[in-house]
N, C-alpha and C positions, 0 to 999 in steps of 0.2 A: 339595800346594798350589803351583802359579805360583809362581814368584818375584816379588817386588816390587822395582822399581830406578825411582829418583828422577834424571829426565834432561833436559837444559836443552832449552825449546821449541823448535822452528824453525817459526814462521806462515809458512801458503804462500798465496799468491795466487793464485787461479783454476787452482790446480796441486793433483793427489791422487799419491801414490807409490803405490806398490805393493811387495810383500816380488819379492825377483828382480832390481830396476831398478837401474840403477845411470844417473845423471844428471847433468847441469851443473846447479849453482844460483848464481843471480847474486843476491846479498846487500848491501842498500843502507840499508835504515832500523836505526834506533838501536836498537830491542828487538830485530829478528834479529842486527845483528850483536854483542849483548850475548852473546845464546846460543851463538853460533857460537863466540866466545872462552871461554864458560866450557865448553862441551865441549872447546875445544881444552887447555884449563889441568886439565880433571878428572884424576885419579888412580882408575885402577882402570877404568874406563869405555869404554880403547882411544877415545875421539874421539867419542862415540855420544852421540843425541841424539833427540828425540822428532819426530818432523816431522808435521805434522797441518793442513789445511786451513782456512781462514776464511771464516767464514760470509758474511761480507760483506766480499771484496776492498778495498772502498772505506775502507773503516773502517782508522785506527789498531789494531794486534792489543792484545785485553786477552783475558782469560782468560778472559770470559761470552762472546766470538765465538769462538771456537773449537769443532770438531767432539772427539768424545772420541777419534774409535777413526785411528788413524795408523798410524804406520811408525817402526820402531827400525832409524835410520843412522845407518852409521858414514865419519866425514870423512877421505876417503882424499886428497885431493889440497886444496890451499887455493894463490890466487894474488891477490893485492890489484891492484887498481887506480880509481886515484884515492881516493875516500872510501870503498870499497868492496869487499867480496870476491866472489870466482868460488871454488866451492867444487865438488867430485864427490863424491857423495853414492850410497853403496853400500846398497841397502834392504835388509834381512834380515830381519824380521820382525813381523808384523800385532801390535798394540797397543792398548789402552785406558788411558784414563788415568782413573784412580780419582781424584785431588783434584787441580787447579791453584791454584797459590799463586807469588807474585810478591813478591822481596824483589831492592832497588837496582835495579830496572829490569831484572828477569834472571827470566823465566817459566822456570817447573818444572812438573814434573806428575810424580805417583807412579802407574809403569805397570804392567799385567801384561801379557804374552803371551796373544791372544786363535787359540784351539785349531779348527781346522773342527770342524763336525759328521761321527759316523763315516755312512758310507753305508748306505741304506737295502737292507735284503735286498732281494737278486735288481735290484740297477740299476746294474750294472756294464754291462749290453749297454746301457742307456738312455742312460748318461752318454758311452760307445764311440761312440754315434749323434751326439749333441750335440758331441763334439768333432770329429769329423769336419765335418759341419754347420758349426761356428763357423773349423774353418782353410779351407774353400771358401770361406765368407764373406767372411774378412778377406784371400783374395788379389785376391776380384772389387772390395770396397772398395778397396785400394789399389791395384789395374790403375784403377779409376774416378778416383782423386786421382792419377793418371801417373807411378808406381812401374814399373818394369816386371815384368814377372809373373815370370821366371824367378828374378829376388833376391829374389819374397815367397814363391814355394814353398821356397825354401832357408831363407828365415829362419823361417817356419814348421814345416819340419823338425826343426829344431834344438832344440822346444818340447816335450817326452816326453809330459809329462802335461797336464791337463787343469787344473791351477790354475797351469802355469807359463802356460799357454797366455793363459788369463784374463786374469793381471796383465798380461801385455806387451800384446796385442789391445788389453787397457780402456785402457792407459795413452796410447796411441797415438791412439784413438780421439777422433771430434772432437764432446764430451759437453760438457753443463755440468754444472758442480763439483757438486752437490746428486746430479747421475746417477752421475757415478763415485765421490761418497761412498757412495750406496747399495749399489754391488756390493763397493767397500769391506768395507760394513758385513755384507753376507751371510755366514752361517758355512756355510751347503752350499752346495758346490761343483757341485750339480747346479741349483739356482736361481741360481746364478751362472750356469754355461754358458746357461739357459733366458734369464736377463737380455739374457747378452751377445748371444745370435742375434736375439732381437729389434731391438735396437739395433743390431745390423749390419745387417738389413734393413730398419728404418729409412733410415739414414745410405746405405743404396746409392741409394734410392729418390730420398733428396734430391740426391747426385750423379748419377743419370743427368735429372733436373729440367734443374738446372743445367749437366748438359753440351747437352738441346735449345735454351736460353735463350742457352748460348754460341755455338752452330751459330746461331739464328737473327738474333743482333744480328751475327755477321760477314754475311751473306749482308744486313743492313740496311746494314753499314757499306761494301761491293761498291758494295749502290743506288747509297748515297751519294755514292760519289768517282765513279762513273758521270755525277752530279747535278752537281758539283763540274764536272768535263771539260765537260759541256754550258754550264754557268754562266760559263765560263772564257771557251768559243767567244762566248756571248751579249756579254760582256764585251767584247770584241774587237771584234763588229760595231756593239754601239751608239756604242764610238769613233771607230769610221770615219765614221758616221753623222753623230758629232758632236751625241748625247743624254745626258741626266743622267748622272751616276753616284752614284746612289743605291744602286744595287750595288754600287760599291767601297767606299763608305761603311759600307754594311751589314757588309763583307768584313771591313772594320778593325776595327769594332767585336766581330766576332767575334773575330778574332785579342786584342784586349783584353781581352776577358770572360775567356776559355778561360788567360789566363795571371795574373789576377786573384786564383786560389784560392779561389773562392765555396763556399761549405756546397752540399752534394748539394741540400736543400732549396729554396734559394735558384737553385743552377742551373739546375732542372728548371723554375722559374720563367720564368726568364731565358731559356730556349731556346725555349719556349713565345714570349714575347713578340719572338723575334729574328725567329723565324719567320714570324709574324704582319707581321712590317714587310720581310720578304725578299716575301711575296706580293703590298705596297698596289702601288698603280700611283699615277701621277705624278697624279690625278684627285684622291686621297686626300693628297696634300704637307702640308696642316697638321696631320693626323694622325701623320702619318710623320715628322713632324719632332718632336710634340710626345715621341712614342714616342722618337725616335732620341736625344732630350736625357735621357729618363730614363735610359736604357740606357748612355749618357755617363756620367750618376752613379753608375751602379751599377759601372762599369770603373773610376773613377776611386777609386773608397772604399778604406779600406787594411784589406782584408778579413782578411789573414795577414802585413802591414808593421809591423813594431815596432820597436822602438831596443834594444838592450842593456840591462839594467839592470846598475848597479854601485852600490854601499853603502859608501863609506869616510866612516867616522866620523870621524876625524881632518880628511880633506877639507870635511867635509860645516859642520864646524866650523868652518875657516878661512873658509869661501864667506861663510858668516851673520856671524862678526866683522868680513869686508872690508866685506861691502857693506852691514849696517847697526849701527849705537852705542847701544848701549843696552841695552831688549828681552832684558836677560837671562834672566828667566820665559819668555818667548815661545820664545829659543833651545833654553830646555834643556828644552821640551816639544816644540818639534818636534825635538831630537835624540833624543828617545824614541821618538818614532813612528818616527823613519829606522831605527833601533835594531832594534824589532820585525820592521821589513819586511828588514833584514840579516840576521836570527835565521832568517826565515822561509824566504826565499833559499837560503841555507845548506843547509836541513834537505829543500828539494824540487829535484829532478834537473831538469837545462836544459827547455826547452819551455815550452807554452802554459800545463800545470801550475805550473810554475815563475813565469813571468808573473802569471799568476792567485794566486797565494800572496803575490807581493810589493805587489799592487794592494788583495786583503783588509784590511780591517781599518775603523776608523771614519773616516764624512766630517770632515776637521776642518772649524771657522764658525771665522772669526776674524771675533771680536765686538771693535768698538772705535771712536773719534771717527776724522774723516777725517785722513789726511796722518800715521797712523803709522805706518805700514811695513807697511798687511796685503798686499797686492797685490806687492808688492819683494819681500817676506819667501815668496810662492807661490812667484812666481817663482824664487828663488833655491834653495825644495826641488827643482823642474823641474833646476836646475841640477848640486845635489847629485848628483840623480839619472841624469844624462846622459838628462833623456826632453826632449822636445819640448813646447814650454807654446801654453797654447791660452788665450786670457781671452775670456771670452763675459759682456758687459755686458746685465746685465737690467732698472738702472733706469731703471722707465716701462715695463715692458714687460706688456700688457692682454691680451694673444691670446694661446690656447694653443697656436695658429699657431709662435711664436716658438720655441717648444724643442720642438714635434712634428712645425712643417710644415705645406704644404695640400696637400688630397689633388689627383695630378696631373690632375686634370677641369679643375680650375680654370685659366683664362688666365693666362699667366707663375709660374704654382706653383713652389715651391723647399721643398727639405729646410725643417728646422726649425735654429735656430743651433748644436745640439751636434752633428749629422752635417755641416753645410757646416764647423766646427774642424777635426773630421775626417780631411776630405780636405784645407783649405787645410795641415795637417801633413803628411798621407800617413803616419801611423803609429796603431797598433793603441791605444798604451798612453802616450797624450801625457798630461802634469798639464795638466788644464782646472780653469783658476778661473772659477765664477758666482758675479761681482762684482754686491756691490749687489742680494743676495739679499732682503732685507726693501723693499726698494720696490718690490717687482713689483705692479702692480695686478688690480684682479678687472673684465670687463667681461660683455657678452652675449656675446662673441666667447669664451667661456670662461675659466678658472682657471688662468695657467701656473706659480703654484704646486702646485695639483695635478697637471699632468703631471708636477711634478719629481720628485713622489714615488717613480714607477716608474726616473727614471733613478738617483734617490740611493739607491737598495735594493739590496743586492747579491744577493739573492735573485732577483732578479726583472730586474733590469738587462742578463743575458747575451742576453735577448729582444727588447729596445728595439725597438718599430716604428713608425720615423717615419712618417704618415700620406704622405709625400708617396713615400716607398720602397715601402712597404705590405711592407714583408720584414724578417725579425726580423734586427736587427744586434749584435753581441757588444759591451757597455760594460762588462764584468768587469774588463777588466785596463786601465781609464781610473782616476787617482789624481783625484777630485774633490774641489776646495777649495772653499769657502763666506765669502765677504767679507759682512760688517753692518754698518750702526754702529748700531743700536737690536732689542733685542730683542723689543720691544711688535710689529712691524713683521712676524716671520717666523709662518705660523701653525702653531698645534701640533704634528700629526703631521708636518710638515717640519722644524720644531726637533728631532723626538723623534730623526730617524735621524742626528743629528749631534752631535760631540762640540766644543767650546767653549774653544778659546784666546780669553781677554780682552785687549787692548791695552788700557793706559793712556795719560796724556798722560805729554808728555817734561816735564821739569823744567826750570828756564830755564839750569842748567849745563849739561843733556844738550842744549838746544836751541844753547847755544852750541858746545860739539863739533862738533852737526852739519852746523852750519855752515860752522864751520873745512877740517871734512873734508870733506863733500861738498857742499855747495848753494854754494858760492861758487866751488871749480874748475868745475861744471856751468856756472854763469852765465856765467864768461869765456870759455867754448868756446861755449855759442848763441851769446853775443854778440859772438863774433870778436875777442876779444881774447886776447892770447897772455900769459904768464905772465910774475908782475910788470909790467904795465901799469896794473892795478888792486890795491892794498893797503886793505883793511879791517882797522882796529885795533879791537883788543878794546872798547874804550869805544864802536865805532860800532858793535857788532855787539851791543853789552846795550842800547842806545838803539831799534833796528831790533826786539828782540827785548819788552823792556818798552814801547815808546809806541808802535810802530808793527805788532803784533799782537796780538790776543786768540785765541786757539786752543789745543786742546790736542796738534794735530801740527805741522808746518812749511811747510805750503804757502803760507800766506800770505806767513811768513819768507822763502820761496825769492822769491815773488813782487815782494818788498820788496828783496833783494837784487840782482836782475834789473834792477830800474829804477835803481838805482845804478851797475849795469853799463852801460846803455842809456844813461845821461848823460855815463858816464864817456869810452863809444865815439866817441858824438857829438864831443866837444871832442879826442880823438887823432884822428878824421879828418879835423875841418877845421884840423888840425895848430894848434890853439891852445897845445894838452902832448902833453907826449910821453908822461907816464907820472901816474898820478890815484892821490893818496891820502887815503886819507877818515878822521880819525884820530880824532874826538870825537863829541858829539851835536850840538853845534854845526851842525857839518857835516854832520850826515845830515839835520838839520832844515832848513838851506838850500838842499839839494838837492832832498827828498821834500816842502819844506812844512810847516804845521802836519798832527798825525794826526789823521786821523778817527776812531780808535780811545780809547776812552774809559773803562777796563774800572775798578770799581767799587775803589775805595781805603778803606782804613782810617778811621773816623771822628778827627776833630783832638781830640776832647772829649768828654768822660762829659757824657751827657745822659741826662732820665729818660723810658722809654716808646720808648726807641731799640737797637735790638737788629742786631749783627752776626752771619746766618746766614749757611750756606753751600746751593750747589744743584750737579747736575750736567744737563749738557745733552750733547748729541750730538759739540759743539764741545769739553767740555773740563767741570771744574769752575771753581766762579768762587762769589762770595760775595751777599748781597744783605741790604741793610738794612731790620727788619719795624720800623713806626713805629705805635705806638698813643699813646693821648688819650684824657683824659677830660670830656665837658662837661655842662653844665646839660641835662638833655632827660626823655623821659619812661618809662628806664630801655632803650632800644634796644641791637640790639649792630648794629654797622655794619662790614660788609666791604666793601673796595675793592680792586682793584689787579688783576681780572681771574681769581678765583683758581679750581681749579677746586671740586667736589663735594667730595673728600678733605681738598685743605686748609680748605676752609670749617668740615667737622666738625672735624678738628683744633682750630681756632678756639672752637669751640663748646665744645669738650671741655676744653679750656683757663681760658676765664673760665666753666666751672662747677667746674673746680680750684680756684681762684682764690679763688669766695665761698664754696665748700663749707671753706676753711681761712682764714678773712679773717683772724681772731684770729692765730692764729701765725705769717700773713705779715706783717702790721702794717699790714693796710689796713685804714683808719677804716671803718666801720661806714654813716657819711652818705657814703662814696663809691658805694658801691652803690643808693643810694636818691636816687630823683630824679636821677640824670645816665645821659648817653648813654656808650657805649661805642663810639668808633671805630677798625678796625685795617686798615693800610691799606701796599701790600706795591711798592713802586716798580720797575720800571719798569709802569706801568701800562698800556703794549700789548703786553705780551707773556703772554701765556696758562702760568700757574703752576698746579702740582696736586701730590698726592704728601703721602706723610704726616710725613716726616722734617724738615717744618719746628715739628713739635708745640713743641719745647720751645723753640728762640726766640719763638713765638707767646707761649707761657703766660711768657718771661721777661718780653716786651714789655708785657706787657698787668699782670702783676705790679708790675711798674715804677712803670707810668701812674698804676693807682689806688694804688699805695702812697707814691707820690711821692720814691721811693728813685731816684739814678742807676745805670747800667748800665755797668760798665768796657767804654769802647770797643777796646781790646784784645786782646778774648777774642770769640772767634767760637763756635757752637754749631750742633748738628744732633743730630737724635732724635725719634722717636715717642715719642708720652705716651700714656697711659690715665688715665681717669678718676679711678684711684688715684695719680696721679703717677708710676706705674712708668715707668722709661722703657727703651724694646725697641731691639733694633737695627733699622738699617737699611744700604742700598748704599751703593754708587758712595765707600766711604770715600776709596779712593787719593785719586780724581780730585778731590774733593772738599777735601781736604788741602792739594793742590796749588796751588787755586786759592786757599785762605788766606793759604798763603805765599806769592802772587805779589803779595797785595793788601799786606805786608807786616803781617800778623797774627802774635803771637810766641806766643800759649797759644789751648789747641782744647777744647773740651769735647766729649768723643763718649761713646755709651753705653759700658758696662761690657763687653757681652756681643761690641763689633766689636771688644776688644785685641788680637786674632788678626790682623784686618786692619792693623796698625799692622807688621807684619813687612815688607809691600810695597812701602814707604816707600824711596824711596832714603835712605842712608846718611845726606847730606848734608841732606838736609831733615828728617831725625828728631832729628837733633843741633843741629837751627837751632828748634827748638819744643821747647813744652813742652806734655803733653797732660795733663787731666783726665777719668778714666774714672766714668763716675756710673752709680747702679741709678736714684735715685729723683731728682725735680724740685727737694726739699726742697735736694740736695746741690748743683744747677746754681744754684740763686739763690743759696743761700750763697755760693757762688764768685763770680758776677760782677753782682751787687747792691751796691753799695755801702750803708754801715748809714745815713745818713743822708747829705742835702745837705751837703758843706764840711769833714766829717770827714773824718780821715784813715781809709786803707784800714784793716782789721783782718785778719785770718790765720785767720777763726773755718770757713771751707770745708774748713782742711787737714783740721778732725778730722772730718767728715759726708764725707771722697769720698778716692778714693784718687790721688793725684798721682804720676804720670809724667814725668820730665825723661827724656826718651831721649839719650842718647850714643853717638856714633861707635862 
């Protein structure tokens, strides 16, 4: 019986051995070069190792793509270089591998020695014929690939027999991998030789093809520069003549194209169309010209221009702490992503592969209000990354025109805005941000969120045809970001293909940082002031930041800063001061004015039927007071305040809370009968919806008919159901934030968002106190007071569970 030996894999790409060979292999990915080391470490094995082909080149090797039947070599020579080894590999004998298994990353296979068949009586003169046959073959083949004949009858001498013959012939032979595993796999040697003479007469037929096609395109390319010398002379006379040069024009734009690096596809295009504008005559000019602009675009595109990629995490880190404060979720998610695309780098060899690997992976959408760092924060991955940034603003943008282009029929036609980035970069693999993704509109002029779909797909992306190019152009190795501030705004299958960093609002400490640090050196350099000429003191900059914004990023702040700057400049030019300092609120208020900014404070007073919620908008979170009443009427429930479909049911759902439990909240009995119910949600022109005001609703309305005050102290947010459960809901950060601005010190939120209480900075978790509720029973115990004039009681702590967060 065979011997069986257990020997570490070697996967080959589009490469078969054969027993006889002896070969270079150049060894670069992690599971070859696992094997290679654990052959080199074996005892007892001399260096030997299994070497067997993969069924699919493309594919990472696992042990279901592999072919069974290979070659037992042995590693006679090993030389590293770079990540990598060059190994010579000595083949000795034909193989099967009876079981693959894979343990630490190191393929094995338990092999036997696979034996020829004996030959068939009386075909010793048949197989004499055949190998004759096959060494004429293969010196006519390689006199045909431009060997010279005399080295291939010596090297074919040197070959005795008929299966030495075989291996060397096949191995040489220019076969795909599936042909020379099947001679491989042949165990007669006379249905080999049968193989191998077909396929040498094959493979002649294709080379003397290819050598008529070669004789023919020289004897085109003769014409040619024949063409070229006449063009040259034509050239020459129409400038004496003193006529167009629509020829030289033409001239250049060739010289362009041809050094361009256009895809085969794409050229045979482009030559077609060159030609076509080398025969208009000066008759056809606005044709020729509209022609010669496209052809402009197509030399100018950066078909094979890319930047280097580089991944320092360390770096990548200091860029995002310089230039933004805060945002430390937002950092230590994109130094993930930078992370993966370093990993990725790493693991695949220089080239377009290599680009394409590091550009893989998911579109990020930074979701969040304006003016928090999504756009600064792109930019600064572009910078990480040493590529080139491209921002392509989309909002208001109706035509699919915009990100595809018009097709060039049309009068003054242009790419679409992702190919004109493009070129204004001149590089392959630039970080383009599509800013202001959710406000893109829909018209008859088409969807350009649905074109976006094909460029944000990386499947589909390496295709991209902008209508106005009509030629498919490669977006593989483009890094695309996605800016938002509303997620209602992006529709489906364009949110599905992206992955979701959230920006919060800053906090009014981080707002003051950023001020310190960057929005007030920015001001004094637009506004031409040099340093120390303008001093802002901390008390002018919480003044600027509490009365004179409402928002949950800084633009406003920056704006507010600017006109301080702007006044300050005025009075050192007309040399009234030499140097301006602005040190109180005093002083920011006689400079800026009373504020127009008016954002919603803390009630002064427990009042009954008066309830402090909170909400989040686009802008930030912020708080809002729900005011119900009870009067004489004819059992009505009355909504005001603009609210929408959602909150109304809320509403609804609320006072049937309310009388479905009168008895145990302690509302009288004759409140419900005979009077009207009105609730009513201030600022009443602004358009409110959403269901997370359930339980301020049913506090307020609790209130009113029970004639109980409401601690104006405590703010609330939650969805109710009918059973008083109360569910979670969003936007908790933002939301949070805006209580503590309004100076709110305890928060009532559901039970089930305490997870969301982690988000909180530090300082505002330790400045509050939260109560986390399941049911409504436990919200009104908390901020109901027991009756008019009595003192508070403590009777909530034992119905809800209380959180004091600390530093």
């Amino acid at each position: 019986m065979p011997e069986r030996r257990s020997l570490p894999v070697l996967a080959l790409r589009d490469t078969v051995l054969y027993p006889g060979i002896a070969t270079p292999i150049t060894v670069g990915r992690l599971k070859t070069l696992r094997a290679v080391e654990a052959a080199l470490r074996a005892e007892g094995e001399e260096k030997r190792l299994f070497a067997v082909a993969q069924r699919d080149a493309a594919e990472e090797p696992t042990t279901e793509g592999l072919y069974h039947v290979g070659v037992v070599a042995r590693i006679t020579q090993v030389q590293r270089f770079g990540a990598g080894l060059q190994i010579i590999l000595s083949c000795e004998t034909r193989a099967t591998a009876l079981q693959y298994t894979e343990v630490s990353g190191v393929m094995r296979a338990v092999t036997v020695e696979l034996a020829d068949l004996p030959p068939m009586i009386d075909a010793a003169a048949n197989e004499e014929a055949l190998t004759r046959e096959v060494r004429d073959q293969a010196v006519v083949y390689g006199r045909r690939r431009g060997a010279p004949e005399d080295v291939l009858r010596q090297f074919v001498s040197t070959l005795h027999d008929g299966k030495e013959l075989v291996n060397h012939v096949a191995f040489y032979l220019d076969l795909e991998t599936a042909e020379k595993q099947a001679l491989l796999e042949t165990l007669s040697n006379d249905q080999r030789l049968e193989r191998l003479n077909e396929h040498l007469h094959h493979q002649i037929e294709i080379a003397e093809a290819q050598e008529r096609i070669r004789t023919s395109v020289e004897e085109e390319l003769g014409e040619r520069q024949r063409e070229m010398y006449l063009r040259e002379q034509l050239r020459a006379i129409q400038k004496e003549l003193g006529e167009s040069d629509e020829e030289v024009s033409a001239e250049r734009l060739e010289q362009k194209l041809e050094k361009a690096g256009l895809p085969e596809e794409t050229a045979r295009e482009v030559r077609r169309e060159l030609n076509r504008l080398k025969r208009m005559g000066r008759e056809t000019s606005p044709e020729a010209q509209q022609l010669m602009s496209w052809l402009e675009w197509v030399a100018d595109l950066p078909w094979n221009e890319r930047t280097p990629d580089h991944v320092d995490l360390d770096e990548a880190r200091r860029i995002l702490d310089e230039e933004h404060y805060a945002l430390g979720d937002v950092k230590d998610r994109v130094l993930e992503f930078l992370a993966v695309r370093k990993l990725r780098a790493d693991q695949t060899p220089e080239g377009d592969a290599r680009s394409r690997a590091i550009s893989r992976g998911p579109i990020l959408l930074f979701l969040g209000p304006p003016g928090t760092g999504k756009t600064s924060i792109a930019e600064s991955i572009a910078h990480a990354l040493g590529r080139k940034y491209v921002r392509v603003a989309l909002g208001g943008a109706r035509d699919e025109a915009d990100i595809r282009g018009h097709r060039r029929t049309y009068v003054g036609a242009l790419p679409g805005r992702i190919l004109q980035g493009m070129k204004r970069v001149g590089s392959k693999n630039p970080v383009v941000v599509l800013d202001e993704i959710d406000k893109l509109g829909v018209s008859y002029q088409g969807d350009p969120a649905s074109a976006l779909l094909e460029v944000l797909d990386p499947a589909q992306n390496h295709g991209f045809v902008d209508h106005y190019l009509g030629l498919p152009f490669d977006l593989s190795e483009v890094l695309f970001i996605c800016t938002a501030n509303l997620r209602d705004g992006i529709p489906g299958p364009l949110f599905d293909r992206m992955e979701t960093i959230a920006f919060a609002g800053y906090t009014e400490v981080e707002k003051h940082e950023i001020a310190r640090r960057y929005l007030l050196p920015r001001q004094l350099d637009e506004n031409g002031l040099r340093e120390g000429q303008l001093a802002v003191a901390d008390p002018a900059l919480r003044e600027l930041i509490t009365s004179y914004t409402r928002e949950a990023g800084v633009r406003q702040l920056e704006r507010s800063i600017g006109a301080l700057a702007r006044k300050a400049a005025r009075r050192i030019a007309t040399n009234e001061i030499e140097r301006a300092e602005i040190l109180s609120a005093l002083s920011v208020r006689e400079l800026l004015g009373r504020s127009l900014v008016r954002p919603e404070r803390r009630l002064l007073r427990d009042a009954a039927g008066v309830v402090t919620g909170m909400y989040y908008t686009p802008m930030g979170g912020d708080i809002m007071h729900v005011e119900a009443t009870v009067m004489p009427g004819k059992g009505e429930f009355i909504l005001t305040g603009q609210l929408g479909d959602v909150m109304k049911e809320s509403g609804r759902a609320a006072l049937s809370y309310a009388r479905a439990h009168a008895g145990g909240l302690g509302i009288p009995a004759r409140r419900l009968q005979g009077h009207d119910v009105h609730l009513h949600v201030p600022a009443g022109a602004v358009p409110k919806d959403g269901p997370s005001a359930g339980v301020p609703i049913a506090v307020a309305l609790v209130s009113a008919l029970s004639g109980r005050p409401v601690r104006s102290d405590v703010a609330m947010t939650g969805e109710i159901t009918l059973r008083g459960t109360v569910l979670p809901i969003g936007g908790i950060k933002e939301k949070v934030l805006g209580a503590h601005r309004a100076g709110i010190p305890e928060i009532i939120l559901p039970a089930e968002n305490e997870a969301d209480l982690d988000d909180l900075p530090v300082d505002v978790r330790s400045s509050l106190q939260f109560h986390l509720v399941e049911h409504l029973d436990q919200a009104i115990a908390l901020c109901l007071r027991a009756r008019p004039l009595r003192a508070e009681t403590d009777e909530g702590e034992e119905t809800s569970r209380t959180y004091a967060r600390a530093s």
